[in-house]
C-alpha positions as CSV (number, residue, x, y, z in Angstrom):
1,X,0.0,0.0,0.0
2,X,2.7,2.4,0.2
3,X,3.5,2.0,-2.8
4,X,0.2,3.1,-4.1
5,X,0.4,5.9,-1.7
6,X,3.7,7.1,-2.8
7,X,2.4,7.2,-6.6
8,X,-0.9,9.6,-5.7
9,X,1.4,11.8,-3.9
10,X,3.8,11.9,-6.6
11,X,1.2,13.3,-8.9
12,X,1.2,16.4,-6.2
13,X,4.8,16.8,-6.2
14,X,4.4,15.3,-2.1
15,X,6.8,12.4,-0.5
16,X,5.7,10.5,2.2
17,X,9.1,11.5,4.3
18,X,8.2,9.0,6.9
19,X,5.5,7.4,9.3
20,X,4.4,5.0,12.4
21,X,2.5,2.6,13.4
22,X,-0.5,3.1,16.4
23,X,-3.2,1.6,18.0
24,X,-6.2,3.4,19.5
25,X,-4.0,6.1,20.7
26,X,-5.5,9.0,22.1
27,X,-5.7,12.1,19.6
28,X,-5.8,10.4,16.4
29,X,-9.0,9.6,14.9
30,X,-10.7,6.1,15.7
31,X,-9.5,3.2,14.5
32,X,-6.0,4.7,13.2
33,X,-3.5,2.0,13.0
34,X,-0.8,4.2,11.1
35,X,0.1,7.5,10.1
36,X,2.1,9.5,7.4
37,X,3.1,12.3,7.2
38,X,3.9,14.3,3.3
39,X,6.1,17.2,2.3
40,X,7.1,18.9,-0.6
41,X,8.7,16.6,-3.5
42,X,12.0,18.0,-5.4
43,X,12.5,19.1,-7.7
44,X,9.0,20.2,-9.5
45,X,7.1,21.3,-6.1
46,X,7.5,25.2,-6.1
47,X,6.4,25.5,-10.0
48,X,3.3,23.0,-9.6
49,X,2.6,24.6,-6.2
50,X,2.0,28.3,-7.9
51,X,0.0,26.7,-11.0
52,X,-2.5,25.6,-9.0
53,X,-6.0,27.3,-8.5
54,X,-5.0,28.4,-4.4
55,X,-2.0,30.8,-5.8
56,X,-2.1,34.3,-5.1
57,X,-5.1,33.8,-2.3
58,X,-5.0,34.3,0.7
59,X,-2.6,30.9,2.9
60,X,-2.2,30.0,-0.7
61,X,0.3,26.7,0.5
62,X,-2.2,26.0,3.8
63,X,-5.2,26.0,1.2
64,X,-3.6,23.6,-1.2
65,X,-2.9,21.1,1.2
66,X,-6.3,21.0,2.7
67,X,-7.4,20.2,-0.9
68,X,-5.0,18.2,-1.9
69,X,-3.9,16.3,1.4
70,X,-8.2,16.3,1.8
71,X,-9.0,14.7,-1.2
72,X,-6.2,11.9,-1.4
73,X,-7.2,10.9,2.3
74,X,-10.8,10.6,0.7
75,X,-9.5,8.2,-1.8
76,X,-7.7,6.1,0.7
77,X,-10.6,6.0,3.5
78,X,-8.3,7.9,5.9
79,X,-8.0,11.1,7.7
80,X,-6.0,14.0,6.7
81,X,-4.3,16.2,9.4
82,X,-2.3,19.2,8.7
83,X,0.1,21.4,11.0
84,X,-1.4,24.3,10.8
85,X,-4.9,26.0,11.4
86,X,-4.9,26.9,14.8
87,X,-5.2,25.3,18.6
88,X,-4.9,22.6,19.6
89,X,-2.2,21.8,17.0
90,X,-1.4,18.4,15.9
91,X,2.2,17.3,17.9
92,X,3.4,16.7,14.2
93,X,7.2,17.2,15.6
94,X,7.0,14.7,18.2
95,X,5.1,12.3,15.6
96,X,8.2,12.7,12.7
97,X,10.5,11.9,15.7
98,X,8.4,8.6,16.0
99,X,9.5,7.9,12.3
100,X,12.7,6.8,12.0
101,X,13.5,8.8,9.3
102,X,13.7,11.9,11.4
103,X,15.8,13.3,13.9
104,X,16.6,16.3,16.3
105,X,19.2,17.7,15.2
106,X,22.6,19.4,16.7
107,X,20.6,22.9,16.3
108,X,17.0,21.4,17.6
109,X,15.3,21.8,14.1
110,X,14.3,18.5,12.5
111,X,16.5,16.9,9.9
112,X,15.1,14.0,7.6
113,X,17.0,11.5,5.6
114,X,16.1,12.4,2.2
115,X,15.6,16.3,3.0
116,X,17.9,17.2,5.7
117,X,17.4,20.5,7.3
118,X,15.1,21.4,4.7
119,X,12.2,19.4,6.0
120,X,8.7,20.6,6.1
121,X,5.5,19.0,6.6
122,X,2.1,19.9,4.6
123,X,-0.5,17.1,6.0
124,X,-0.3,13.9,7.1
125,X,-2.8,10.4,6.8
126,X,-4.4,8.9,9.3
127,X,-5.0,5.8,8.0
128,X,-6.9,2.3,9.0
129,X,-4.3,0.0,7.5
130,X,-1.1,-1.1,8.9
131,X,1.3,1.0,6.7
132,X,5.4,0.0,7.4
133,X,7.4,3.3,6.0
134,X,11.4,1.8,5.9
135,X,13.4,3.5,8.6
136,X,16.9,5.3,7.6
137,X,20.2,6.3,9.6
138,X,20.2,9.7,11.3
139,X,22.5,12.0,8.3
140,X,24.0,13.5,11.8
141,X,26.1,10.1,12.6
142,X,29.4,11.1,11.4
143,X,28.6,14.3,10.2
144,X,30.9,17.4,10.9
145,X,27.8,19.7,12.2
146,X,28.3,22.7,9.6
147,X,24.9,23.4,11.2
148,X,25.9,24.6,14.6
149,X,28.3,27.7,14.1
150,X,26.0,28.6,10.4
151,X,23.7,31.1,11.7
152,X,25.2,34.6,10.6
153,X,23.4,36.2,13.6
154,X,24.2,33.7,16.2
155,X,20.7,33.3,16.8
156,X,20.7,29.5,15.9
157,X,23.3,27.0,17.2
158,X,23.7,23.9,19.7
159,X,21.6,26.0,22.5
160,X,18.6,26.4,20.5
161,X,16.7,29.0,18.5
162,X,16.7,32.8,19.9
163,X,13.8,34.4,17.6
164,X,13.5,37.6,18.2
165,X,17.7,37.7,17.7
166,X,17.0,36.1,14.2
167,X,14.4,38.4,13.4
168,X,16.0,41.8,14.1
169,X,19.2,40.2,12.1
170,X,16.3,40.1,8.7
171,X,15.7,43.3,9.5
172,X,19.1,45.0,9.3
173,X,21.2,45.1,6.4
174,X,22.9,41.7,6.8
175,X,20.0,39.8,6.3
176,X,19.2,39.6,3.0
177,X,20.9,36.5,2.1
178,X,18.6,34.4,4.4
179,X,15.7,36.1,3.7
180,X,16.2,35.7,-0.6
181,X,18.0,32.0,-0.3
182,X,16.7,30.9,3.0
183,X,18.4,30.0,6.6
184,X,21.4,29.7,6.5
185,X,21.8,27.2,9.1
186,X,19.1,25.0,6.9
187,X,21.9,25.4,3.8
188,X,24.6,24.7,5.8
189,X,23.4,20.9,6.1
190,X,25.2,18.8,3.5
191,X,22.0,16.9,3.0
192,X,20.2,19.9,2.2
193,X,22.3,21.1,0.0
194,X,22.4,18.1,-2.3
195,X,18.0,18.2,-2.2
196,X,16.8,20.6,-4.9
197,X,14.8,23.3,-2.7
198,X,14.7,26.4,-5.1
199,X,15.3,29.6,-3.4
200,X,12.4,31.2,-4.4
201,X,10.6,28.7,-2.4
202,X,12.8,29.3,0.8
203,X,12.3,33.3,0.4
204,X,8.8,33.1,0.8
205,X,8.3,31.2,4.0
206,X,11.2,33.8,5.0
207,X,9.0,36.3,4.4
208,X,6.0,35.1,5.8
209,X,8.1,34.2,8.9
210,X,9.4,37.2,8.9
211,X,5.8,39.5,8.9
């Protein structure tokens, strides 16, 4: 079945980037015996992502997923659960963690096999069937941890994330780089930077981070 899944994805420019298996466990939706969770697929995401019919709306990327994410958990008989649209919010760090395909890394952001530090999650299924997603080896065994001195403000490192530090650095001057190519803690990752992100695509969450 994950197979199957993997294709209708596909057609969406989304990879399943991991998943568990549950039983009855409090917060999921009755009867869930295993969950996945789908990001963007590279390269072709960003282009198929602003031909779509959400683009240039309001939450254009929130409002995608919903539809997408919606409709393929209508085709499987499943749930679909998404990371965003207010409280109580869906642990969706704690459940990639769960994964085995995703780690905490040396700077506290998640890191994924395939994906590095350029993870991001836009849904997940909640699904009836026992689904078994292949586990990987963390990318951080044996890595030199680029990540940890990257951050040109010092906002980001090995003690965790000052925000308000890393937004008054995209304020000033300086910042420009992260804010038109993305963090540059996220590029520093060697598996990142060998996963076809465009920049484009980072310099819009930058900016909505950063309003």
């Amino acid at each position: 079945m994950l197979a199957e899944i993997e294709a209708m994805a596909a057609r969406h420019f989304l990879a399943v980037l991991g998943g568990f298996n549950c039983e009855d466990e409090p917060g999921l939706p009755a009867g869930t015996r295993s969950v996945l969770l789908l990001g963007p697929m590279e390269p072709g995401y960003w282009p198929h992502l602003k031909s779509q019919p959400e683009w240039g709306g309001v939450n254009p990327v929130d409002r995608w997923s919903r539809r997408v994410i919606g409709g393929m958990a209508c085709d499987l008989g499943a749930k679909a659960l998404f990371p965003f649209g207010g409280a109580p919010y869906h642990p969706f760090y704690q459940w990639a963690l769960r994964t085995g395909r995703v780690w905490d890394s040396p700077v506290r952001l998640l890191v994924q096999a395939e994906q590095g530090l350029m993870v991001s999650f836009r849904g997940a299924l909640a699904l009836k069937e026992r689904v078994e997603v292949p586990r990987a080896v963390s990318p951080c065994e044996g890595c030199a941890r680029p990540c940890v001195s990257a951050c040109p403000a010092g906002a980001l490192g090995a003690a965790g994330y000052d925000v308000p530090a890393c937004r008054s650095y995209l304020s000033g001057a300086s910042g420009g780089d992260c804010m038109n190519s993305g963090c540059a803690v996220r590029r520093a990752c060697p598996v990142s930077q060998g996963y076809a992100r465009l920049a484009e695509h980072s310099a819009y969450h930058m900016g909505t981070f950063h309003t």
